[in-house]
N, C-alpha and C positions, 0 to 999 in steps of 0.2 A: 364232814365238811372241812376238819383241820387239813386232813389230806389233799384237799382240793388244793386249799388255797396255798398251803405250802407248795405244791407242784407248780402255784403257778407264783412263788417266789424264786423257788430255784431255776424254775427255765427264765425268770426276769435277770436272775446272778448271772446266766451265761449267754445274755444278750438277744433274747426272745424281747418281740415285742407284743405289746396289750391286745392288737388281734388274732396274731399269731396265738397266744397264749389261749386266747378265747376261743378260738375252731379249737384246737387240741384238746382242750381242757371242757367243751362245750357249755360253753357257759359266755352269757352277754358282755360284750367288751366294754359297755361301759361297768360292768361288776367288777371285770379285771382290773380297768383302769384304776377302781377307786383302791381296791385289794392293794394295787404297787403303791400308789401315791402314797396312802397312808402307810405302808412299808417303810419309804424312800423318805417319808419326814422325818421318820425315827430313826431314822438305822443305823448312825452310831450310836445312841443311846442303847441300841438295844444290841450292836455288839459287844458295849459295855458291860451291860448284866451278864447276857450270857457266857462275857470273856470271866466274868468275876464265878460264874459258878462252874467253872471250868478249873480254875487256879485252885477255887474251895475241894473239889473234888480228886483232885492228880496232885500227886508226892512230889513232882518235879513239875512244874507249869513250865518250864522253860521247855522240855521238852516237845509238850504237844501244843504250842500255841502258834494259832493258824498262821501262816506268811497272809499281806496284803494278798488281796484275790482279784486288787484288779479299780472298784468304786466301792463308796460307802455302804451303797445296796450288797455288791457281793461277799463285802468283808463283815457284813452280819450276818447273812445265811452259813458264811465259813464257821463265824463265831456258837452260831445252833448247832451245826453240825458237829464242832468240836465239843460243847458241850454233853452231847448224844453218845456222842462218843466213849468220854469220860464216865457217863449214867451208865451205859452197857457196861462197860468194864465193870463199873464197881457195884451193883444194884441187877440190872434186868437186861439180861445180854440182847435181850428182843424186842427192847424198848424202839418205837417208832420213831423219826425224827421229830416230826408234827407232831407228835403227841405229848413228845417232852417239851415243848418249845409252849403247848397249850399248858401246860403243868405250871413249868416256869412263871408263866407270866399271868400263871391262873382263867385260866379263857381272856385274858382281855389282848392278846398280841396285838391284834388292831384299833382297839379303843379308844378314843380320847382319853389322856392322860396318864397311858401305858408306855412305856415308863417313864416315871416323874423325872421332869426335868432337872435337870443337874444345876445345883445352888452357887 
């Protein structure tokens, strides 16, 4: 299911919309819809984390850290992505995006209270 739902955050990063998402992805648009929103609430907070386990992971963060991708929604999927990245390299070359991103955030990506809000 991680895979699902990531597929259908990254076609939301590059400008798919919730029904489009839903034929694609076959699944009911109001399930996508709820999957983006609750995305879209967090989404810098959660390019936060995953910008911060990105830095934790790579000798030079300056070099791999994502450019703006565009909105707050695309510049945290950038931010997973980069973290995935970072995991491959130094841990599990075939680690999935979605899977690390489930790791991360320990199954709750979309949960209430994932991640805590910044004090």
């Amino acid at each position: 299911m991680v895979e699902v739902i990531g597929a259908a955050l990254e076609l939301k990063a590059t400008g798919a919309g919730h029904r489009t998402i839903a034929v694609r992805l076959g699944r009911p648009p109001t399930t996508v819809r709820g999957w983006l929103r609750r995305f879209a609430a967090r989404a810098a907070r959660v390019a936060g984390v995953f910008t911060s386990y990105l830095v934790t992971l790579v000798d030079d963060p300056a070099a791999v850290l994502p450019a703006p991708a565009g909105s707050a929604f695309a510049d945290a999927v950038a931010a997973v992505l980069a973290a995935t990245i970072a995991v491959r390299s130094r841990f599990v070359a075939t680690a999935p995006m979605w899977r690390v991103a489930s790791a991360v955030s320990r199954g709750a990506l979309l949960a209430p209270g994932w991640p805590a809000p910044a004090r």
